[in-house]
PLY file of the C-alpha trace (Angstrom):
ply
format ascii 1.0
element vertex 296
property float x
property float y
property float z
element edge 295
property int vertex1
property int vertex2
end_header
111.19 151.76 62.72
113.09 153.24 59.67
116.06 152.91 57.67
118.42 155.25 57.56
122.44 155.42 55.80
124.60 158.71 54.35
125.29 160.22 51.12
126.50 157.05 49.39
123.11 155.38 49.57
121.18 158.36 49.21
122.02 158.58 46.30
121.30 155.11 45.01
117.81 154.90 43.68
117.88 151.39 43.04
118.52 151.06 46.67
115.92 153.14 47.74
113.17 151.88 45.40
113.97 147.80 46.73
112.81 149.72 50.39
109.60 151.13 48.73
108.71 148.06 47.22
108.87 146.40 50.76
106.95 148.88 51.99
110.35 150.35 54.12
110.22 153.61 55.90
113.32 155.28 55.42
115.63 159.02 56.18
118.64 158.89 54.06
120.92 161.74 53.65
121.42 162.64 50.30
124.22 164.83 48.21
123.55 168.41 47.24
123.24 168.12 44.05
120.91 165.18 44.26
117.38 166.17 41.80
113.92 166.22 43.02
110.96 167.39 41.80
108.58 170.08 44.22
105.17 169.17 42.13
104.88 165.72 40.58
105.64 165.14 36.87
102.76 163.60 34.89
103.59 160.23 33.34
102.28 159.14 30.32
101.27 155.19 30.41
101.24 154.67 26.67
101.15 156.84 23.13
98.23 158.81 22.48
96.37 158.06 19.15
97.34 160.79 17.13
100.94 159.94 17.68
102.99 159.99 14.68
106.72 159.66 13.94
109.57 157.56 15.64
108.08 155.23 18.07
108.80 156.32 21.75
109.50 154.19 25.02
106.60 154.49 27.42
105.74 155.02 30.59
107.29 157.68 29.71
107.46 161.60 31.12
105.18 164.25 28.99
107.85 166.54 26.93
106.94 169.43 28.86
107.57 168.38 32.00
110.52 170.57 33.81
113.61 168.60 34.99
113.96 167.99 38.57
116.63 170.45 40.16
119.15 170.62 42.85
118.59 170.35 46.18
120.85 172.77 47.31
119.12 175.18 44.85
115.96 174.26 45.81
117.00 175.51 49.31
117.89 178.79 48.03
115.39 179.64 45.65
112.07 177.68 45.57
109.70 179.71 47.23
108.31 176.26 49.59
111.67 176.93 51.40
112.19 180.49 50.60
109.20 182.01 52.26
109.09 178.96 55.45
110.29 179.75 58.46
112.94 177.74 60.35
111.86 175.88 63.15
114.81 175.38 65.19
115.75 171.94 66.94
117.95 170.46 69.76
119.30 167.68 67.54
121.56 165.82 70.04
123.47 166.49 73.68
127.14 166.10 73.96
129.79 166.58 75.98
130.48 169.78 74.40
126.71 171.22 74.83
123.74 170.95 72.91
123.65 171.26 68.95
121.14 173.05 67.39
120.16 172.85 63.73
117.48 174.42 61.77
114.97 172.74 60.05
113.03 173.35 56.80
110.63 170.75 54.97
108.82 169.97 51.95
106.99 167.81 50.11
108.85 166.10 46.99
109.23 163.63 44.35
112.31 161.69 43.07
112.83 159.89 40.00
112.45 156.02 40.08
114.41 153.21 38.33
111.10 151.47 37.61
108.28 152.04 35.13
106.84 154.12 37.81
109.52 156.81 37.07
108.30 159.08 39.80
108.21 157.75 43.19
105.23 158.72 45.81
105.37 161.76 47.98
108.50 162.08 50.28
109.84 164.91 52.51
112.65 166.75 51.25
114.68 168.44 54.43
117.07 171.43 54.89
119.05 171.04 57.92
121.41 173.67 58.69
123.57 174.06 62.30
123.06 177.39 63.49
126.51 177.72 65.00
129.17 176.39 62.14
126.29 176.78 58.91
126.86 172.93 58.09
123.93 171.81 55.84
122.59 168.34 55.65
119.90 167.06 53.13
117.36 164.26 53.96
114.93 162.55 52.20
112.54 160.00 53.68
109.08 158.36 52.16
107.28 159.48 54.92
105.12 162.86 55.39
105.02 164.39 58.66
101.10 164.30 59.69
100.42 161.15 57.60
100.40 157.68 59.10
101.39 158.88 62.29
104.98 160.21 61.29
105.91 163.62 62.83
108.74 166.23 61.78
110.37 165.16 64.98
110.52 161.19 64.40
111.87 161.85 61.14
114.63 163.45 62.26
115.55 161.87 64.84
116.30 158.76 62.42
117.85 161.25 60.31
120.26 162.10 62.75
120.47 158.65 64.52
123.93 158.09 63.02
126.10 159.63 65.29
125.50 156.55 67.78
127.09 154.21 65.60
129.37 156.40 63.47
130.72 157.34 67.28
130.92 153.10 67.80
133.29 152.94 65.36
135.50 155.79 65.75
135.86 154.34 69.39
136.75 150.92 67.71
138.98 152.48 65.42
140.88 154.65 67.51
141.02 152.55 70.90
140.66 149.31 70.14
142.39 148.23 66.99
139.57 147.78 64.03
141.87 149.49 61.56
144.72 147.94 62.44
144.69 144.44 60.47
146.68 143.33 57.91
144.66 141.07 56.03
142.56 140.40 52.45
140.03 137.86 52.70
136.62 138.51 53.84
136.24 136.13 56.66
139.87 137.68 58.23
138.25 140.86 58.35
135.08 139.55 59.45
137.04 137.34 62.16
138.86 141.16 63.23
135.83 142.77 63.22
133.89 140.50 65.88
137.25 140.28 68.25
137.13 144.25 68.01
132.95 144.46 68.82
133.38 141.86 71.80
136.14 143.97 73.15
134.15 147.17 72.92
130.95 145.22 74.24
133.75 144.25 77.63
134.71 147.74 77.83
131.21 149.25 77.62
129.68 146.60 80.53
132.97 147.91 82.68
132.03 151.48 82.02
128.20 150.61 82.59
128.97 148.66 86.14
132.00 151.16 87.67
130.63 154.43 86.61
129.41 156.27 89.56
127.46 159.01 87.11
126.72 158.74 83.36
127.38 162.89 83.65
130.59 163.97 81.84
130.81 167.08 84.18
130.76 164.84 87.79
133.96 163.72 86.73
133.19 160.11 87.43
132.26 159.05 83.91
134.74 156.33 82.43
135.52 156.55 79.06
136.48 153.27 76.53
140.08 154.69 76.43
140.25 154.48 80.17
138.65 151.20 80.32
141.10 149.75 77.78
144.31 151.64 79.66
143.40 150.02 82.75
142.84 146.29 81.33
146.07 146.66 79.55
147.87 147.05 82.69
145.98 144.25 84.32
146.99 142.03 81.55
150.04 143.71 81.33
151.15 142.74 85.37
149.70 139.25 85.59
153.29 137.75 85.87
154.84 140.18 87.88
155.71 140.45 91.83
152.65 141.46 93.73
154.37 144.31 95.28
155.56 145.72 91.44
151.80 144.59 90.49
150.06 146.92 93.11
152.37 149.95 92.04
151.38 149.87 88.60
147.16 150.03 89.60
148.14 153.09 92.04
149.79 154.70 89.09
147.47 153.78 86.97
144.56 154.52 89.04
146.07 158.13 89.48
146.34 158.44 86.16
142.27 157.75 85.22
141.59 160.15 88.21
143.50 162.88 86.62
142.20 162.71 83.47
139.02 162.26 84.66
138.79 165.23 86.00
140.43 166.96 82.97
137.58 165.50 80.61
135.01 166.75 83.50
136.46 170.38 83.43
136.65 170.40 79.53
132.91 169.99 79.01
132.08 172.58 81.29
134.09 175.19 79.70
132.95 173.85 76.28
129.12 173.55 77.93
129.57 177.11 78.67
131.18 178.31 75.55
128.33 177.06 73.48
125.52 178.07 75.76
127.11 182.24 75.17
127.22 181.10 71.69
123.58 180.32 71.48
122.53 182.78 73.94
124.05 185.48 70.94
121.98 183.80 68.13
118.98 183.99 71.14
118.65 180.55 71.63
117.97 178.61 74.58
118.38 174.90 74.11
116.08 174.47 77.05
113.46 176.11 75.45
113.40 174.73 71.90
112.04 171.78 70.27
114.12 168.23 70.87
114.68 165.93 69.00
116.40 163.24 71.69
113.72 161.35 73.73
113.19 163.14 77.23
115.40 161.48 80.16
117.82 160.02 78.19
121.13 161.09 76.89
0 1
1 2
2 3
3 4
4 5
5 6
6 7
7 8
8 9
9 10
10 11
11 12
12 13
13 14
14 15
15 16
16 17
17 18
18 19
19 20
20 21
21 22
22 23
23 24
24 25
25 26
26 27
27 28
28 29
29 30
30 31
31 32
32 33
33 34
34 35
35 36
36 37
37 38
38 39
39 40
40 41
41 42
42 43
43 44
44 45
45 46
46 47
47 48
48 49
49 50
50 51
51 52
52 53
53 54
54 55
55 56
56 57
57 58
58 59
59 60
60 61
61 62
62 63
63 64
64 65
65 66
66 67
67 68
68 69
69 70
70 71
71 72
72 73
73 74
74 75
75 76
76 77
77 78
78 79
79 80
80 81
81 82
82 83
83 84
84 85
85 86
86 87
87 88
88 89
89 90
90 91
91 92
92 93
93 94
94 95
95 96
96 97
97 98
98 99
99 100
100 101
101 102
102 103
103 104
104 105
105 106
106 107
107 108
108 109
109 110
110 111
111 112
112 113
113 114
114 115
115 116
116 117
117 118
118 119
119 120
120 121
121 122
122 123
123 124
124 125
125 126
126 127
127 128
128 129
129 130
130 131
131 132
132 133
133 134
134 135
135 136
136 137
137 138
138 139
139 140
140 141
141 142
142 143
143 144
144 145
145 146
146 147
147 148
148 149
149 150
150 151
151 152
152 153
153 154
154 155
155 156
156 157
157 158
158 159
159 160
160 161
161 162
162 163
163 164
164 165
165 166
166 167
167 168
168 169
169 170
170 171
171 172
172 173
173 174
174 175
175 176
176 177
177 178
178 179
179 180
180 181
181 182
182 183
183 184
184 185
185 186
186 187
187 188
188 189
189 190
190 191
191 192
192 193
193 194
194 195
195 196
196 197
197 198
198 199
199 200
200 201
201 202
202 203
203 204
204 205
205 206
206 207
207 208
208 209
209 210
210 211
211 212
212 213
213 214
214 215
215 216
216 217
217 218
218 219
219 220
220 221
221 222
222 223
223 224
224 225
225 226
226 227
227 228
228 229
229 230
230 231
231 232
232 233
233 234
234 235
235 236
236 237
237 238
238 239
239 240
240 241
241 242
242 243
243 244
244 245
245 246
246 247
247 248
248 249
249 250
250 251
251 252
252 253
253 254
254 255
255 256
256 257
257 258
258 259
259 260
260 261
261 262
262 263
263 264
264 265
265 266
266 267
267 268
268 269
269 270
270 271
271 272
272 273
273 274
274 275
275 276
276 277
277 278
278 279
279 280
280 281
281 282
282 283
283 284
284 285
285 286
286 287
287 288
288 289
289 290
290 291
291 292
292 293
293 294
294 295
C-alpha cells in the first residue's frame, strides 16, 4: 500500500514529510522544476568550537554544500541518468492499445521542512512515453530492492491515477458532477454522493449485462450507454405501452450501433499503435508490465 497524488502535492513538502513521519510509503508526481539532491548534503547539528562571528541557526547545511537542482536538468545532464539505459514498460492497456513509457531511476534526496532538512533516500524517476515524448517525474520514499519494493510496484502506484482521474471524467461528463449550482460545502458534498451512487448503478448494469469486458467484441457497455438507456426508461414510465416499447427498440438500436462503432474504433486505433511501436521496435507483448497479469 502507498500513497500517491499529482503535481500539486508533490510539491508540498510539508505534506510529504507528515507521510514520513507516519512511516507512509508514497509515489507522487512532482513538477519539473522541483530540486533534489543526487548525493546527500551533510548537516551540521550544532556550531563547531572555533566558530566566530554572527551566531548561525543550526541544524543547519555546511556552506559548501551545492544546491539541489532541477529535475528536468537532472534528466538531461547528471551522468546517473545520462549514461542509464531505459528500460522500457507497458504502463497501462486501453482501448486505444498499449502505452509504453520509458523508465529511468535514481537514488535522491529532497529538502525537509523539519530540523532534519534532508529527508532519507528516495527514488527519483524519469518517465517518458515513447510515442508522444510526454515526461512525468516521480518521487517515492521507497528504493527498489529494499524492503521488498521493486521498480515495477513503484510504478504501478505511480501511474495508478488514471483509474480514478478516468472516474471522474465519466462523472463529469455523463452524469452531472459539474453541473451544480451551489456554495456551501455540504451542497456539494450532498451532489457529489447523488453523482457516485449513480455511477456505482451504472457500473453494476454494465458489470451484470455485458456479455465481454473486451472493447473489440463489440458487446462492452459503456456508462454513457447505461445512462442513455435509463433515461429513456425513466423517461417512458407514463406513457402508452405501445409508444413505451417503440422508444426501447429505438433505443436499443441505437446502443447496438454505437456499439459496434466503439468496437471498430479500437481496432483501428489497436492497430495504429501496434505499427507505431513496431517502428520504434517495440513489442508490447514482449516488454516489461506494469498492470497485474489477467486483468485489464
Amino acid at each position: 500500500m502507498a500513497w500517491t497524488a499529482d503535481e500539486a502535492y508533490g510539491r508540498d513538502g510539508a505534506f510529504l514529510d507528515g507521510l514520513d513521519r507516519r512511516g507512509e510509503a508514497y509515489v507522487v508526481e512532482i513538477p519539473p522544476n522541483a530540486h533534489v539532491w543526487m548525493v546527500k548534503p551533510k548537516v551540521l547539528k550544532a556550531p563547531p568550537d572555533n566558530e566566530t562571528g554572527r551566531p548561525k541557526k543550526y541544524p543547519r547545511l555546511r556552506s559548501c554544500e551545492r544546491p539541489p537542482n532541477e529535475v528536468q536538468n537532472l534528466a538531461i545532464y547528471s551522468p546517473a541518468f545520462r549514461k542509464q539505459t531505459p528500460q522500457n514498460y507497458r504502463i497501462k492497456d486501453t482501448h486505444r492499445g498499449s502505452e509504453v513509457w520509458e523508465v529511468r531511476w535514481a537514488a535522491c534526496y529532497r529538502k525537509t521542512h523539519t530540523d532534519q532538512l534532508v529527508s532519507n533516500q528516495c527514488t527519483l524517476i524519469v518517465a517518458r512515453n515513447v510515442l508522444t515524448d510526454e515526461t512525468k517525474y516521480f518521487l517515492s520514499n521507497r528504493v527498489p530492492g529494499r524492503d521488498g519494493w521493486t521498480l515495477r510496484q513503484i510504478l504501478r502506484v505511480a501511474f495508478g491515477r488514471w483509474p480514478i482521474e478516468d472516474c471522474f471524467r465519466e462523472t463529469k461528463e455523463e452524469l452531472g458532477l459539474d453541473h451544480f449550482e451551489c456554495r456551501g460545502w455540504h451542497c456539494i458534498h450532498r451532489h457529489l454522493f447523488v453523482t457516485i451512487l449513480c455511477q456505482l448503478f451504472c457500473a453494476r448494469v454494465r458489470q451484470e449485462l455485458s456479455p465481454s469486458e473486451d472493447v473489440t467484441s463489440g458487446e462492452l457497455l459503456t456508462t454513457e450507454q447505461v445512462r442513455r438507456a435509463a433515461n429513456v426508461v425513466v423517461g417512458s414510465l407514463n406513457f402508452p405501452p405501445r409508444i413505451r416499447e417503440q422508444l426501447y427498440r429505438e433505443e436499443a438500436d441505437r446502443q447496438s450501433y454505437h456499439a459496434r462503432r466503439n468496437a471498430q474504433a479500437s481496432r483501428s486505433h489497436r492497430k495504429t499503435r501496434r505499427k507505431q511501436l513496431a517502428k520504434l521496435g517495440i513489442d508490447p507483448d514482449k516488454i516489461k508490465s506494469v498492470p497485474p497479469k489477467n486483468t485489464r
